[in-house]
C-alpha positions as CSV (number, residue, x, y, z in Angstrom):
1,X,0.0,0.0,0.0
2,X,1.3,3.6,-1.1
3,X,2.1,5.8,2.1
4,X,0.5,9.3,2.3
5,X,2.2,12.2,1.9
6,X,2.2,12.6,5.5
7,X,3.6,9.4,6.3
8,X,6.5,10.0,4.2
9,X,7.4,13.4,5.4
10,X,6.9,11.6,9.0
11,X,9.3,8.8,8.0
12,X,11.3,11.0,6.5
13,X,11.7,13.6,9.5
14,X,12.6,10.9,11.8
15,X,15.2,9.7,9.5
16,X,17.0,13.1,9.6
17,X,16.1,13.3,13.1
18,X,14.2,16.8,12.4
19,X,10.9,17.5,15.3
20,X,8.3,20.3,14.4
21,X,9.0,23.2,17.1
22,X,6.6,26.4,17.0
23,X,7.5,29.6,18.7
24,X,5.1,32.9,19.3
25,X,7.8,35.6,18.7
26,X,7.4,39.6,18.2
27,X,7.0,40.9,15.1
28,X,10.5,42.9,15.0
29,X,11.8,39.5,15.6
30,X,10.3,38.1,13.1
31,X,11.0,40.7,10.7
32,X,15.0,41.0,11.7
33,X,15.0,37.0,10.9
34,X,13.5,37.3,7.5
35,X,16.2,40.2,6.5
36,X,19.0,38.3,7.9
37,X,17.8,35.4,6.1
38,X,17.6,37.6,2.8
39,X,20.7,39.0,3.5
40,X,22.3,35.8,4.1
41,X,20.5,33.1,1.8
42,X,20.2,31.3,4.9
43,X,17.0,29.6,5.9
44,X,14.9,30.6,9.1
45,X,15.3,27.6,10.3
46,X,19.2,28.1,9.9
47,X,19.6,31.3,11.5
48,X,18.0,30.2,14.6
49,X,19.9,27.0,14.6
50,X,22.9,28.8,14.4
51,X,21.9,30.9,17.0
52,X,21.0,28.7,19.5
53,X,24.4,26.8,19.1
54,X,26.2,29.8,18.9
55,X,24.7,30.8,22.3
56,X,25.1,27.5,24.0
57,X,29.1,27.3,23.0
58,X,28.8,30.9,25.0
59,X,27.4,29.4,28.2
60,X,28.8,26.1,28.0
61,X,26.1,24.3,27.4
């Protein structure tokens, strides 16, 4: 039997070991990450990650 498109994306997530996270944020926020991401021909999702690492190698984390 065929899988659906949501199964595949699903499968597919898990594979790459990618989880759906959703985030309320301000709308300056939202509008600095869309010019960085213009800016930078990064991704959203890229900029954040970056972010996030860049601030746990700060802390120690």
């Amino acid at each position: 039997m065929a899988m659906t498109k949501k199964e595949i994306q699903e499968r597919s997530d898990l594979k790459r070991g990618v989880k759906l996270k959703s985030f309320k944020l301000h709308s300056s926020v939202i509008e600095l990450l869309e010019q960085l991401s213009s800016k930078t021909g990064k991704s959203q999702t890229e900029l954040v990650s970056d972010g996030v690492r860049y601030l746990a190698g700060k802390y120690g984390v």
